[in-house]
Every structure is written in C-alpha cells, then in structure tokens.
mmCIF file of the N, C-alpha and C atoms, coordinates in Angstrom:
data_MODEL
# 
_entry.id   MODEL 
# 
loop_
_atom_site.group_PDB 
_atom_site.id 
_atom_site.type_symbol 
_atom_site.label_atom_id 
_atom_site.label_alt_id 
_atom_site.label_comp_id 
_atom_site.label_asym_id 
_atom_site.label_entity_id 
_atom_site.label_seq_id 
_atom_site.pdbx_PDB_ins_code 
_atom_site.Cartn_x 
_atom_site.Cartn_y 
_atom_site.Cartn_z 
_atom_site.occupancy 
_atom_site.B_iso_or_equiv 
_atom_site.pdbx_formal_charge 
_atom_site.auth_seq_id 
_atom_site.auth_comp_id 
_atom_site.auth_asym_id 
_atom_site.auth_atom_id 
_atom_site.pdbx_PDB_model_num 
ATOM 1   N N  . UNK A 1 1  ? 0.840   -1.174 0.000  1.00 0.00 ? 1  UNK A N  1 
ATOM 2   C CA . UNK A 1 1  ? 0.000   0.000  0.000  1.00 0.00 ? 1  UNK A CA 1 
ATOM 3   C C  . UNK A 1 1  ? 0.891   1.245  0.000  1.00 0.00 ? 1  UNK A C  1 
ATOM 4   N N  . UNK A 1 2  ? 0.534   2.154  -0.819 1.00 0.00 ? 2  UNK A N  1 
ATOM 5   C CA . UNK A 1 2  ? 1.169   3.420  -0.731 1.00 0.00 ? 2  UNK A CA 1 
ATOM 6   C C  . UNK A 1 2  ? 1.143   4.481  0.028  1.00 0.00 ? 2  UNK A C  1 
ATOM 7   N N  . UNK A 1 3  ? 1.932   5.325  0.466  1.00 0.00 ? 3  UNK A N  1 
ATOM 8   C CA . UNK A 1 3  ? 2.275   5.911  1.730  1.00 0.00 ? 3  UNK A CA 1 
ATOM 9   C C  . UNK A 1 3  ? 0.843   6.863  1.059  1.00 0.00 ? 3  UNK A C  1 
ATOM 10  N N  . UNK A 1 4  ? 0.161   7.732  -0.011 1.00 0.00 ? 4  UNK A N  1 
ATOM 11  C CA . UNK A 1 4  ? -0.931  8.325  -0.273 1.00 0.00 ? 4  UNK A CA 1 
ATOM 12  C C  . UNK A 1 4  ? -1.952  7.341  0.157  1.00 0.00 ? 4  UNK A C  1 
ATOM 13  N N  . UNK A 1 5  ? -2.227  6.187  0.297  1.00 0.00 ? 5  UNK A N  1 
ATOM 14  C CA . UNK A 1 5  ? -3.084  4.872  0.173  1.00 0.00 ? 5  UNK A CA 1 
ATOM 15  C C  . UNK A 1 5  ? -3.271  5.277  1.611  1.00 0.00 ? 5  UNK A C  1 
ATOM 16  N N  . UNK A 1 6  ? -2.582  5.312  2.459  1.00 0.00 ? 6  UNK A N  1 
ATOM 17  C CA . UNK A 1 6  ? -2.248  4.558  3.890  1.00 0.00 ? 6  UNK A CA 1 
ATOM 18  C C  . UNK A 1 6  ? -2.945  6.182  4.840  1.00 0.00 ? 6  UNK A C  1 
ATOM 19  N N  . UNK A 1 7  ? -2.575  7.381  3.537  1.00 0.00 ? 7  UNK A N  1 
ATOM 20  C CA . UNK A 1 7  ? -2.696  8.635  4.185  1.00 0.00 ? 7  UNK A CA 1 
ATOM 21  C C  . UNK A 1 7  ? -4.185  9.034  4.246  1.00 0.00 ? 7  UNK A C  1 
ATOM 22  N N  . UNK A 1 8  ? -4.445  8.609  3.668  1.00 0.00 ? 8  UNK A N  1 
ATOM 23  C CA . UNK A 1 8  ? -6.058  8.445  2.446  1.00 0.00 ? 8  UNK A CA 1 
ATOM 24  C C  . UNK A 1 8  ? -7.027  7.869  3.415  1.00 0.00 ? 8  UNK A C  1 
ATOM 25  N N  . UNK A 1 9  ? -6.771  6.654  3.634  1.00 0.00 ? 9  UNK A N  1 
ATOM 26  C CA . UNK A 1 9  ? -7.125  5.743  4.301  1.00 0.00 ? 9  UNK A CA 1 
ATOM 27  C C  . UNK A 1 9  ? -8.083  5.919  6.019  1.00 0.00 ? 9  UNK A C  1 
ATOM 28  N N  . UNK A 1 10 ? -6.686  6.534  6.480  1.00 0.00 ? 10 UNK A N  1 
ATOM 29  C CA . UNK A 1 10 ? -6.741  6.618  7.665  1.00 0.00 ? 10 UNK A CA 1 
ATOM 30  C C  . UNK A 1 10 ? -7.460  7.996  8.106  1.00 0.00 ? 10 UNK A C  1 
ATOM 31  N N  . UNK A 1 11 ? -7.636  8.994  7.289  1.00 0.00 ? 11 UNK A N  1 
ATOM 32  C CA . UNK A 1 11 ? -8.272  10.076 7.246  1.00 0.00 ? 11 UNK A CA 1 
ATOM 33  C C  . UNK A 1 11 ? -9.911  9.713  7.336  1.00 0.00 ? 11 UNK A C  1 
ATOM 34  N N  . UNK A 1 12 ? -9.905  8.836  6.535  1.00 0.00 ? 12 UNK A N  1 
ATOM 35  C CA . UNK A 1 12 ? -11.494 8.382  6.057  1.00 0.00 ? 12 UNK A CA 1 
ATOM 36  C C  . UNK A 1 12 ? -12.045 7.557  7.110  1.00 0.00 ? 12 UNK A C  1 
ATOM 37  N N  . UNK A 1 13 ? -10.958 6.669  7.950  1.00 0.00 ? 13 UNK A N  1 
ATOM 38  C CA . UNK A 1 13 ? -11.269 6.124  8.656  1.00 0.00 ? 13 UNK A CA 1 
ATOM 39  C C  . UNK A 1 13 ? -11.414 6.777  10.174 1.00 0.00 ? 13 UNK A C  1 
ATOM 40  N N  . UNK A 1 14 ? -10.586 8.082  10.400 1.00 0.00 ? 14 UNK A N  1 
ATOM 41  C CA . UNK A 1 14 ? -10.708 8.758  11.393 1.00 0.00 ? 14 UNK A CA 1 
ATOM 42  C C  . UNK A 1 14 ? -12.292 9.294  11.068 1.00 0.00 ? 14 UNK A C  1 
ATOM 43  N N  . UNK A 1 15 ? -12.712 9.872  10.379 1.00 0.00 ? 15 UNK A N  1 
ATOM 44  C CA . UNK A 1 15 ? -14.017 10.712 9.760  1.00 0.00 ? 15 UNK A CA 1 
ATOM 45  C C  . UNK A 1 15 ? -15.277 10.000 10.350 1.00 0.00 ? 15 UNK A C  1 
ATOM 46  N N  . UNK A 1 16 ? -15.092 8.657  10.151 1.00 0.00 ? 16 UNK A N  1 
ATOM 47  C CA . UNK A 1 16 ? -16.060 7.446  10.375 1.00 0.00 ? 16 UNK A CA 1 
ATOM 48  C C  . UNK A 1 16 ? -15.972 7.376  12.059 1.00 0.00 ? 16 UNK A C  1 
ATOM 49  N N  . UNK A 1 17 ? -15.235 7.266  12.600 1.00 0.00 ? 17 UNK A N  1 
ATOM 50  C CA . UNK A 1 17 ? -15.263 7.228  14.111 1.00 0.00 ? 17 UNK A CA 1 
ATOM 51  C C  . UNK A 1 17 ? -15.265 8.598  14.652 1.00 0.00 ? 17 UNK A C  1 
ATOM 52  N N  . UNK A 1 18 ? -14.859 9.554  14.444 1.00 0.00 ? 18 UNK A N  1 
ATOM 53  C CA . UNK A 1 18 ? -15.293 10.794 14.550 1.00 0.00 ? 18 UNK A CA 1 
ATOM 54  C C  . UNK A 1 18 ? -16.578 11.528 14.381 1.00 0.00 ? 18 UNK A C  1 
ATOM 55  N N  . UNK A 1 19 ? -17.444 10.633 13.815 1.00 0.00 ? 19 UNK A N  1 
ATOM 56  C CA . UNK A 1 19 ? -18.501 11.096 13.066 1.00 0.00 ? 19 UNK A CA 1 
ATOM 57  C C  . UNK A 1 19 ? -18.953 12.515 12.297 1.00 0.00 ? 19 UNK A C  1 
ATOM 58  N N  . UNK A 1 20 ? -17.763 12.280 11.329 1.00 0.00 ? 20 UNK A N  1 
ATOM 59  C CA . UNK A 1 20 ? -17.215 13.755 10.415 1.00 0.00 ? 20 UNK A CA 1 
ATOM 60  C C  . UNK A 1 20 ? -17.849 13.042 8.791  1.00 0.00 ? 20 UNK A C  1 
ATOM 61  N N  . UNK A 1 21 ? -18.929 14.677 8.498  1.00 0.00 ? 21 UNK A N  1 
ATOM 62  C CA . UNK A 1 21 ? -19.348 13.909 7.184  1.00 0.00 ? 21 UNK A CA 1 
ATOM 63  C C  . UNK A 1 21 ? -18.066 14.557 6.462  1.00 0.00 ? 21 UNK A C  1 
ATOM 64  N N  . UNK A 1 22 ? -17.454 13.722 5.583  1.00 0.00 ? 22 UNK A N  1 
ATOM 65  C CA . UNK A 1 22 ? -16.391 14.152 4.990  1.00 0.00 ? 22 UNK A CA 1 
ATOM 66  C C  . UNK A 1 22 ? -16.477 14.419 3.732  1.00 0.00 ? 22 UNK A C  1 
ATOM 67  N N  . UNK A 1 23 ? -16.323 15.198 2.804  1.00 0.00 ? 23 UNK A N  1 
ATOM 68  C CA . UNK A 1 23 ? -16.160 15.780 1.943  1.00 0.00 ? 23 UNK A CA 1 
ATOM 69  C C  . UNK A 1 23 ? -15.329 14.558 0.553  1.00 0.00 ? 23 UNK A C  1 
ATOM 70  N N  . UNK A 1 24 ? -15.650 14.970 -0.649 1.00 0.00 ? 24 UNK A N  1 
ATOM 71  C CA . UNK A 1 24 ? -14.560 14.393 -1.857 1.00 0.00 ? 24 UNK A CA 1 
ATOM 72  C C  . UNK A 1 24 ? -13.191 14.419 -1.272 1.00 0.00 ? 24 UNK A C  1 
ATOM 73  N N  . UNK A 1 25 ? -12.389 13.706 -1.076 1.00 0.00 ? 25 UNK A N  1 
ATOM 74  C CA . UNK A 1 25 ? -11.152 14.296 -1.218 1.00 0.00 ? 25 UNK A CA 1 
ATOM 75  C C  . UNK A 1 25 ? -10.246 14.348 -2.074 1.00 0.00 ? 25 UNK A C  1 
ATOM 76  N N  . UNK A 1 26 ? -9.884  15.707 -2.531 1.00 0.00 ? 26 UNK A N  1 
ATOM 77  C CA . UNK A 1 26 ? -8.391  15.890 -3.596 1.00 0.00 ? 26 UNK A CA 1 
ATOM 78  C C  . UNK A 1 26 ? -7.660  16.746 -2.969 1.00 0.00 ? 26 UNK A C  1 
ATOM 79  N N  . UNK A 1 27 ? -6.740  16.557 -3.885 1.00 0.00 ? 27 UNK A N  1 
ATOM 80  C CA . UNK A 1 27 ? -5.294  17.399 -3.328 1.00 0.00 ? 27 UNK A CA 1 
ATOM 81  C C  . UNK A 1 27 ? -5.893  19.000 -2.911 1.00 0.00 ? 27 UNK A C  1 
ATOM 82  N N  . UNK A 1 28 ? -6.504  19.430 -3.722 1.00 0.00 ? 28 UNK A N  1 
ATOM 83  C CA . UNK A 1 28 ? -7.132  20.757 -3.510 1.00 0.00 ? 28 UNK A CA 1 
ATOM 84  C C  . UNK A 1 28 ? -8.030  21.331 -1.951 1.00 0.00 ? 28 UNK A C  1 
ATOM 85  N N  . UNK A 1 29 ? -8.290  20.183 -1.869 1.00 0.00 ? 29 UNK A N  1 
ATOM 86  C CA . UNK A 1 29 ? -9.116  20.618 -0.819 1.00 0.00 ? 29 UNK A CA 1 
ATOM 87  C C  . UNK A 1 29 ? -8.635  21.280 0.684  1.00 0.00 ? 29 UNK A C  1 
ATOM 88  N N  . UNK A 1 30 ? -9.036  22.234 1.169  1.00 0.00 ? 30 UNK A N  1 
ATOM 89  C CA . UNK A 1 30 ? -8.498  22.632 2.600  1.00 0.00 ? 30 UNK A CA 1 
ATOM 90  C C  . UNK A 1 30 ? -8.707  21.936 3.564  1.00 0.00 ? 30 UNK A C  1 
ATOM 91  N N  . UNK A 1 31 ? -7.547  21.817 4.396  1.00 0.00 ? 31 UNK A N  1 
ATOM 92  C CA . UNK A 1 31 ? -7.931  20.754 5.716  1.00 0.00 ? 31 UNK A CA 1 
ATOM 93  C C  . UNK A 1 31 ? -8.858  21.096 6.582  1.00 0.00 ? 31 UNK A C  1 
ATOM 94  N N  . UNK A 1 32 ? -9.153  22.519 6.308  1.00 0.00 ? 32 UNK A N  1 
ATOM 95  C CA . UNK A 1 32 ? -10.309 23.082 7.284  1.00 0.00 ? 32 UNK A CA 1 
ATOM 96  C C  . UNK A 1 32 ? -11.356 22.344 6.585  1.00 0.00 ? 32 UNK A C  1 
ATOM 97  N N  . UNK A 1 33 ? -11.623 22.707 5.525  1.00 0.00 ? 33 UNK A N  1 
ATOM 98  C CA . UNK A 1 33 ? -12.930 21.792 4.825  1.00 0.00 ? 33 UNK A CA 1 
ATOM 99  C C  . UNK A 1 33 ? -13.283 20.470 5.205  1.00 0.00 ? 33 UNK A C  1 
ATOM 100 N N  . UNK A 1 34 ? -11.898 19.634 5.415  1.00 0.00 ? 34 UNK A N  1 
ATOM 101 C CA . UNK A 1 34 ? -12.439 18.482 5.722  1.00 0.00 ? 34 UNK A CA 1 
ATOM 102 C C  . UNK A 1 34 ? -13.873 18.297 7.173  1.00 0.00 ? 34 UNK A C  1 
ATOM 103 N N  . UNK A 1 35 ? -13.553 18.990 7.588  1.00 0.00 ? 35 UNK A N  1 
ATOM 104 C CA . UNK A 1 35 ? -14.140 18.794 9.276  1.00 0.00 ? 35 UNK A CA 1 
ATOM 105 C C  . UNK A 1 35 ? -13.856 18.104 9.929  1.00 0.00 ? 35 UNK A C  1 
ATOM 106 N N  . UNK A 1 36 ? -12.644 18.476 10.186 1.00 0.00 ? 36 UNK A N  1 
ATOM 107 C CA . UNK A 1 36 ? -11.609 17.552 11.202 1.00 0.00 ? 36 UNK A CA 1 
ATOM 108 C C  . UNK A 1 36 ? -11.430 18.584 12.113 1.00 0.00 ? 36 UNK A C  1 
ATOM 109 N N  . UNK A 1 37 ? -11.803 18.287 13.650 1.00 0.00 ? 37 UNK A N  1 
ATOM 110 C CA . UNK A 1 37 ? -11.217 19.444 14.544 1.00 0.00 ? 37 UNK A CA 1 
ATOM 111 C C  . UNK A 1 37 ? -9.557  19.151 14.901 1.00 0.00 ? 37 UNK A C  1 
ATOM 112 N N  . UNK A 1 38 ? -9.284  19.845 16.296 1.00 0.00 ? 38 UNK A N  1 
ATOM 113 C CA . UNK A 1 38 ? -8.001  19.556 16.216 1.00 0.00 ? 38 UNK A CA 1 
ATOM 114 C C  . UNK A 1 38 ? -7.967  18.419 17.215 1.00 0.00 ? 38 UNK A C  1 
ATOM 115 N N  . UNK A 1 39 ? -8.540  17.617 17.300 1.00 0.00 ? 39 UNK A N  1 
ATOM 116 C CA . UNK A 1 39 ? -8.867  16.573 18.081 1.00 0.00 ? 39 UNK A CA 1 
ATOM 117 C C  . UNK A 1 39 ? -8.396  15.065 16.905 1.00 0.00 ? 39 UNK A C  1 
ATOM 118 N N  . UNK A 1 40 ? -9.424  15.170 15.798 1.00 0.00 ? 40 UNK A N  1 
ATOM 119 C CA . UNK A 1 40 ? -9.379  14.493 14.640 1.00 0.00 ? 40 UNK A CA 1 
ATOM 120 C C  . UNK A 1 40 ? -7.929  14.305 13.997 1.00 0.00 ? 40 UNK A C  1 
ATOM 121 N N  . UNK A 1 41 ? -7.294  15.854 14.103 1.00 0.00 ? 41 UNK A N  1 
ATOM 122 C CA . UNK A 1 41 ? -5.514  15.725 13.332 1.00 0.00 ? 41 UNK A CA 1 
ATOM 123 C C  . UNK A 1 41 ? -4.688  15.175 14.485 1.00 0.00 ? 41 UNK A C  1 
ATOM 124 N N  . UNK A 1 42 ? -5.275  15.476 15.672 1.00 0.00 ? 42 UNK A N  1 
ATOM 125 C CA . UNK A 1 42 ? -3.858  14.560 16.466 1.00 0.00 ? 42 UNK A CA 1 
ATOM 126 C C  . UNK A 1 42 ? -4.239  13.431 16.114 1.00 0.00 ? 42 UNK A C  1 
ATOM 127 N N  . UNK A 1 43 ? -5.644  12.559 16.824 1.00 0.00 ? 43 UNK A N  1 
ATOM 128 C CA . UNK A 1 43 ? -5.826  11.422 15.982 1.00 0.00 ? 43 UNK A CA 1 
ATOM 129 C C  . UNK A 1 43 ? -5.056  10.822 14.913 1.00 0.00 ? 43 UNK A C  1 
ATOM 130 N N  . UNK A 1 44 ? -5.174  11.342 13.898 1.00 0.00 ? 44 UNK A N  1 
ATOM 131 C CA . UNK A 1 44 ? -4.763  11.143 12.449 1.00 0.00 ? 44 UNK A CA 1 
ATOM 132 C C  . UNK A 1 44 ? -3.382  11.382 12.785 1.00 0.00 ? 44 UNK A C  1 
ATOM 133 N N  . UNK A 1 45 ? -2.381  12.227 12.871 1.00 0.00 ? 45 UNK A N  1 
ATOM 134 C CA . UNK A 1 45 ? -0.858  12.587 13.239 1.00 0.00 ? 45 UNK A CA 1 
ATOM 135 C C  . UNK A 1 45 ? -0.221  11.169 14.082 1.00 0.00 ? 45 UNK A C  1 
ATOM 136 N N  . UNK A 1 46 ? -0.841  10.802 14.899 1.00 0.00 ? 46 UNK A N  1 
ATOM 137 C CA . UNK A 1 46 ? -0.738  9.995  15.919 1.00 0.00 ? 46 UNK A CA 1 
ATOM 138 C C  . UNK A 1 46 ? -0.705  8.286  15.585 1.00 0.00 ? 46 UNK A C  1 
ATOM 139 N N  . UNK A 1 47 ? -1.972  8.004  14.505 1.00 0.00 ? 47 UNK A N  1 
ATOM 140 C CA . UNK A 1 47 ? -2.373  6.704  13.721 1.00 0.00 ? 47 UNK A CA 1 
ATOM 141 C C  . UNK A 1 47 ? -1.280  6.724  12.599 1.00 0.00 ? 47 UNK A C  1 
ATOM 142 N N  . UNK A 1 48 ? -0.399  7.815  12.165 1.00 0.00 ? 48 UNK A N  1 
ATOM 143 C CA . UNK A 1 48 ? -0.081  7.934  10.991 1.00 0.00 ? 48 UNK A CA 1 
ATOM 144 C C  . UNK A 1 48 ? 1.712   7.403  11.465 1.00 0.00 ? 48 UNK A C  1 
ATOM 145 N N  . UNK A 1 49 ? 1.305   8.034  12.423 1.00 0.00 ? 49 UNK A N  1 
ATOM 146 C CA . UNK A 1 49 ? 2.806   7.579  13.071 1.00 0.00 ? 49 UNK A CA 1 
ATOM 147 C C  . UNK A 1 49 ? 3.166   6.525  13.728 1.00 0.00 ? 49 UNK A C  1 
ATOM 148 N N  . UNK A 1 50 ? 2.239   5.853  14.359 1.00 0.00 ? 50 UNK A N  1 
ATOM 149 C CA . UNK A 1 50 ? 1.973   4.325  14.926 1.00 0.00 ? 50 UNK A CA 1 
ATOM 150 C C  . UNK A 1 50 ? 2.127   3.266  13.685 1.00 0.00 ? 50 UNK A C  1 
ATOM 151 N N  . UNK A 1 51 ? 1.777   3.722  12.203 1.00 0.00 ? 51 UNK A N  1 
ATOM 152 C CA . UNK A 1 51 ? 1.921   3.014  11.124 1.00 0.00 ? 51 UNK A CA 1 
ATOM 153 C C  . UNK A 1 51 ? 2.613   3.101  10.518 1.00 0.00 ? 51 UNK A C  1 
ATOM 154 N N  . UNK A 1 52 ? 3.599   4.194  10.216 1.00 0.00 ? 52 UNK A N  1 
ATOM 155 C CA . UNK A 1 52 ? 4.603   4.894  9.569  1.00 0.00 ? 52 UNK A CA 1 
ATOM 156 C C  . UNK A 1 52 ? 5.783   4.811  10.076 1.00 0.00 ? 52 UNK A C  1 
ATOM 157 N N  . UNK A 1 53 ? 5.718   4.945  11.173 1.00 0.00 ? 53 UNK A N  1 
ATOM 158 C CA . UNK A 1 53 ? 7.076   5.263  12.111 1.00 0.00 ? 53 UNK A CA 1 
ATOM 159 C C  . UNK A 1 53 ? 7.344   6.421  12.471 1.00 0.00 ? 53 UNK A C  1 
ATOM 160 N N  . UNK A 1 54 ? 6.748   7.796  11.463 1.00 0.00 ? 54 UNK A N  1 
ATOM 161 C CA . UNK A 1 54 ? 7.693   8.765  11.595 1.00 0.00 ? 54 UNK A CA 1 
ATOM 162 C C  . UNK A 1 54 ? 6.378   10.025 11.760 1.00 0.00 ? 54 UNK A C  1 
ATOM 163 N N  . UNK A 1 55 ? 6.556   10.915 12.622 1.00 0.00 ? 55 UNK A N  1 
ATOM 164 C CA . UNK A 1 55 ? 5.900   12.499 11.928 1.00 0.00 ? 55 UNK A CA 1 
ATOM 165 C C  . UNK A 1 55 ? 6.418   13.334 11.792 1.00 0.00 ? 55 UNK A C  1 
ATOM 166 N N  . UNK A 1 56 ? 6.571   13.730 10.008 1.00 0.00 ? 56 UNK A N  1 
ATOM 167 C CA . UNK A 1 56 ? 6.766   14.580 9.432  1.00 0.00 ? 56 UNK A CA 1 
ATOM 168 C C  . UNK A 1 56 ? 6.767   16.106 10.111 1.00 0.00 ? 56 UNK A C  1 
ATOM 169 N N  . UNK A 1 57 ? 5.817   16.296 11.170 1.00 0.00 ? 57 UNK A N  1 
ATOM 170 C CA . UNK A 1 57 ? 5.714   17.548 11.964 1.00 0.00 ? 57 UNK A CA 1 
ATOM 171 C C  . UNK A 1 57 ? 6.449   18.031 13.114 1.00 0.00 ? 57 UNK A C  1 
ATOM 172 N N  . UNK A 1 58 ? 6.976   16.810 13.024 1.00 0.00 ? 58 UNK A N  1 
ATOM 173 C CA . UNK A 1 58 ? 8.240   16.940 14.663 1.00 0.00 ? 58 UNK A CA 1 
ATOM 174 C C  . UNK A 1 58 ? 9.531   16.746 14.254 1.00 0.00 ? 58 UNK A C  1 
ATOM 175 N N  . UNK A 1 59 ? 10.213  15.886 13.262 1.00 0.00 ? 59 UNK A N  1 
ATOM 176 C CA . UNK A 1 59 ? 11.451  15.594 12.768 1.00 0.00 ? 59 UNK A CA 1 
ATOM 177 C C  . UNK A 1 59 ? 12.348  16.858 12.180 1.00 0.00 ? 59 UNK A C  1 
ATOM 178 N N  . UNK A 1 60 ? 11.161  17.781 11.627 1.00 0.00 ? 60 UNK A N  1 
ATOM 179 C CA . UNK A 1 60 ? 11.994  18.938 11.165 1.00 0.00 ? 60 UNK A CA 1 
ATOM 180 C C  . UNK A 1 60 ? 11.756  20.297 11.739 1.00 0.00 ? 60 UNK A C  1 
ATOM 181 N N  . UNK A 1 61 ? 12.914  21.117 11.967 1.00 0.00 ? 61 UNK A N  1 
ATOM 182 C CA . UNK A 1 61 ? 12.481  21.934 12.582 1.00 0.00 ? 61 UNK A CA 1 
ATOM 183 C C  . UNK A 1 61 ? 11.693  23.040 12.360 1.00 0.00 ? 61 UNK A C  1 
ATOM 184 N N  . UNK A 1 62 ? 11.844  23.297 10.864 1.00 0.00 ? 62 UNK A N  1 
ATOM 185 C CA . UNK A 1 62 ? 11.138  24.375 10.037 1.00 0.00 ? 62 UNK A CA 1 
ATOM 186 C C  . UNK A 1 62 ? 9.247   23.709 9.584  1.00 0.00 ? 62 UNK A C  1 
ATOM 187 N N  . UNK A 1 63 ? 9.173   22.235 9.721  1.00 0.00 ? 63 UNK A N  1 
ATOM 188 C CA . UNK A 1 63 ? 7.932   21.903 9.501  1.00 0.00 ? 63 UNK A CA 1 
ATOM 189 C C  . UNK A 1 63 ? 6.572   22.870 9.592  1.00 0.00 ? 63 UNK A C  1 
ATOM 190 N N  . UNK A 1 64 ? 5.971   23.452 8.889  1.00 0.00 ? 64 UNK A N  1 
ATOM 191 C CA . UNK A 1 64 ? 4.951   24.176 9.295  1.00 0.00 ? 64 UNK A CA 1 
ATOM 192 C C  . UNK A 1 64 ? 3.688   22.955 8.498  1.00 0.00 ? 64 UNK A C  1 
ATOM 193 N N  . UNK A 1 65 ? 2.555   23.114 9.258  1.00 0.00 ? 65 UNK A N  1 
ATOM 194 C CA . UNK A 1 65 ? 1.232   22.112 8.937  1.00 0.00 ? 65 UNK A CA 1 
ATOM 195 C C  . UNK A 1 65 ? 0.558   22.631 7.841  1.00 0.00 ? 65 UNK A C  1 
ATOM 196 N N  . UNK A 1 66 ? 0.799   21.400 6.943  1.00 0.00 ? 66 UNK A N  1 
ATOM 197 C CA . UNK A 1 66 ? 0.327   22.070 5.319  1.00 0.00 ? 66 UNK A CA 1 
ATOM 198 C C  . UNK A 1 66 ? -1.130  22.570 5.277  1.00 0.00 ? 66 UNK A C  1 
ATOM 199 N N  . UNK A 1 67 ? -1.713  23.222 4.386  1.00 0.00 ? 67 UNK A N  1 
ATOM 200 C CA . UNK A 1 67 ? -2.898  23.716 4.309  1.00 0.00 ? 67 UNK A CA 1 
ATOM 201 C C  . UNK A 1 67 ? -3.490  22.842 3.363  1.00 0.00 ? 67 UNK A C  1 
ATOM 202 N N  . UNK A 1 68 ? -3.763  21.673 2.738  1.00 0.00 ? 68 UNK A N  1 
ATOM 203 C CA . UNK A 1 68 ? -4.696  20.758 2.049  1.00 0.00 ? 68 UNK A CA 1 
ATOM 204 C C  . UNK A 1 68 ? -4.169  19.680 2.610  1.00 0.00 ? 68 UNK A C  1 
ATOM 205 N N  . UNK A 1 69 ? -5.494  18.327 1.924  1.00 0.00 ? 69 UNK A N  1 
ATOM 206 C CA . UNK A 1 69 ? -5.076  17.491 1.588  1.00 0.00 ? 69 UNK A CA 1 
ATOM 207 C C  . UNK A 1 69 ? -3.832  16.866 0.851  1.00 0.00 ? 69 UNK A C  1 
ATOM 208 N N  . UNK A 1 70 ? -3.003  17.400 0.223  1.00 0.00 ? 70 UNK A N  1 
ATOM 209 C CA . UNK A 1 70 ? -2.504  16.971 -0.822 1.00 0.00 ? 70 UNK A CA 1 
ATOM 210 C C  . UNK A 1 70 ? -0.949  17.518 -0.120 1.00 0.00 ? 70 UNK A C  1 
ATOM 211 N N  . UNK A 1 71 ? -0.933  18.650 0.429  1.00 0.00 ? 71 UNK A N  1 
ATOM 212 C CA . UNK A 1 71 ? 0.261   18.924 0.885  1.00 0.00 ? 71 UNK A CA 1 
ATOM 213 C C  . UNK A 1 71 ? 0.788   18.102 2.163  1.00 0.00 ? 71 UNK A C  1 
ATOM 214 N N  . UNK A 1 72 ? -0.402  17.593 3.034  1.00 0.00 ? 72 UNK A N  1 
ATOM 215 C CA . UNK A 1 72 ? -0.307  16.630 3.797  1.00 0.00 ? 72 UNK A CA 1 
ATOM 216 C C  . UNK A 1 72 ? 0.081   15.092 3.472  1.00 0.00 ? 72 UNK A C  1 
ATOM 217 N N  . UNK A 1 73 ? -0.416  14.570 2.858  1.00 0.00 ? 73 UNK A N  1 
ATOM 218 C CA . UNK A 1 73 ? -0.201  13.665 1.772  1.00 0.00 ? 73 UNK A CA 1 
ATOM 219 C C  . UNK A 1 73 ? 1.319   13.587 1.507  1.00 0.00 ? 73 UNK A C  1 
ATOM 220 N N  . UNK A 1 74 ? 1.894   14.953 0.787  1.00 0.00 ? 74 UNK A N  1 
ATOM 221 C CA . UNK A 1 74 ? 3.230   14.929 0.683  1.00 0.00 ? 74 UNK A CA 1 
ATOM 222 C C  . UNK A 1 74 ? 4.034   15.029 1.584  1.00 0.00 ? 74 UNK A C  1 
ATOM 223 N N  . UNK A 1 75 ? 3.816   15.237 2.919  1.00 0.00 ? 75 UNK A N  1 
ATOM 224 C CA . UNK A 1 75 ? 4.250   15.760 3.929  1.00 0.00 ? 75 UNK A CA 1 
ATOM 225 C C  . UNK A 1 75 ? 5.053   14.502 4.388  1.00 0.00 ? 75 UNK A C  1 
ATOM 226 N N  . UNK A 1 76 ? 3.983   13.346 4.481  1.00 0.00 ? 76 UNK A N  1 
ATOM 227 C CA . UNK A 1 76 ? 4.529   11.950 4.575  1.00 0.00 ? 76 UNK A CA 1 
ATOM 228 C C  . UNK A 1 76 ? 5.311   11.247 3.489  1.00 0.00 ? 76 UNK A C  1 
ATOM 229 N N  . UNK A 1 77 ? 4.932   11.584 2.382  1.00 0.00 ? 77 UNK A N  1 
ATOM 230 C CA . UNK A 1 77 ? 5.486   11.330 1.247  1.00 0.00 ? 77 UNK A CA 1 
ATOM 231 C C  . UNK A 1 77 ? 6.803   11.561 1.092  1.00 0.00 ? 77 UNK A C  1 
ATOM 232 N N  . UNK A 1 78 ? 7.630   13.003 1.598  1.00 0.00 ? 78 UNK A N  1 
ATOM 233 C CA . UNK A 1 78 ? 8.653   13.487 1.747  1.00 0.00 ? 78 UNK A CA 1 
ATOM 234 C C  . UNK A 1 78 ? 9.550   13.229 2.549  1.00 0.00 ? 78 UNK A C  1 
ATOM 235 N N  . UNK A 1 79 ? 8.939   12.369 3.847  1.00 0.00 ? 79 UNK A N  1 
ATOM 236 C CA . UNK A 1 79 ? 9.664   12.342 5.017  1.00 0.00 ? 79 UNK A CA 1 
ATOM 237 C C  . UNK A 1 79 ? 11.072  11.285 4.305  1.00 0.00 ? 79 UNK A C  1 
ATOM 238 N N  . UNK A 1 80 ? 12.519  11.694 4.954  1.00 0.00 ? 80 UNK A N  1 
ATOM 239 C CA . UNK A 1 80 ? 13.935  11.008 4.220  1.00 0.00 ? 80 UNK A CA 1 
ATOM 240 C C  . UNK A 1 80 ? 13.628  9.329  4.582  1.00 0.00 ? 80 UNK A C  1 
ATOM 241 N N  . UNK A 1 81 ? 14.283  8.650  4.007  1.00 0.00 ? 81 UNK A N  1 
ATOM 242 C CA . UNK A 1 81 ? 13.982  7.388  4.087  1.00 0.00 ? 81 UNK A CA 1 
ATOM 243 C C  . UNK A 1 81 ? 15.327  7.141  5.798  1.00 0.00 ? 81 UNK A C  1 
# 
C-alpha cells in the first residue's frame, strides 16, 4: 500500500469514528474543509505515526502544517527514508 493509500485511508477512517461527514477528497481541498477538529488531526498525526514510524511535523524543525489534503499527503510522502 502506498504511503498516499495509507494517508487516504486513515483520514477516512478517522471521519467514520469521529462522526465527520467528509467531503470528496483531492489534493485541492483545505484541511479546514475536511471537518476535522483539532482533536481528529492529532488522531490522524498519531495513527499515521503508529503506522509509519515517523511524523513529518516533529522531525523537522522548520515543519509548518500544510494547508490541504494533498500537501499533507506529501508531507509523509517526503519524510527522508
């Protein structure tokens, strides 16, 4: 599964236990749009990193929290091997 697959995934699956009606998602979309509070992104930050190994938001020091879907997406996508 691909690190977008896995990012994708777990968003949709936070939404569902959150009980967040969630929106299409594309790269375009704002993370505010989704309706995720900030309850939902630690969630998600937290699941992403329990599966991943790594968050992208703490490893670097300049990290600032992307504004879409899609920049998030890359966020993990980017992290160095």
């Amino acid at each position: 599964m691909s690190v977008r697959s896995k990012v994708i995934e777990a968003i949709q699956q936070i939404a569902k236990e959150q009980h967040v009606a969630l929106p299409a998602l594309s790269d375009d979309l704002s993370l505010h749009e989704t309706g995720f509070d900030s309850l939902a992104f630690a969630i998600l930050v937290a699941r992403l990193e329990d599966e991943t190994g790594v968050d992208p938001f703490t490893i670097s020091e300049d990290a600032a929290f992307p504004a879409t879907v899609g920049d998030f997406v890359r966020a993990y996508e980017n992290v160095p091997a």
